[in-house]
C-alpha angles and dihedrals in degrees: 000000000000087000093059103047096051084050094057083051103051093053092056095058086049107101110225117214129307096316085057106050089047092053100054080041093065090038093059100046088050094049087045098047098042099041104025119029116085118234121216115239118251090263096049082052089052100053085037095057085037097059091038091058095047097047092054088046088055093049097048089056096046094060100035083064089052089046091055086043093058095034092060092047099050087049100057087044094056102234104112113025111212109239114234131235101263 
């Protein structure tokens, strides 16, 4: 009697093909995201936003200022001619 309902449960641990494994796949990333992962507060969110915008600001400009650079030496060079506003 012990032996068969070990069995039973056994077989239900036991993942079943790709369906199976996808769905304790989901299961487990809910579980993991809602239960164990920390949240940062709203004012974490907000510093956090705050440093990333300004990183990629400071980076845009940063190569914006590469691209014209380059632009302008390839220009007196001749090897790119700048198009002009029609």
């Amino acid at each position: 009697m012990a032996n068969a309902a070990a069995s039973r449960t056994a077989g239900r641990s036991k993942v079943i093909g790709v369906f199976g494994t996808v769905s304790q796949f989901l299961r487990e990333s809910y579980l993991e995201v809602v239960k164990k992962a920390s949240w940062p507060t709203w004012s974490e969110l907000k510093k956090s936003t705050i440093v990333v915008v300004v990183a990629v600001l400071i980076v845009a400009v940063w190569i914006a200022g590469w691209d014209f650079v380059f632009s302008r030496i390839t220009e007196k060079i001749g090897l790119f001619k700048a198009a002009s506003p029609r």
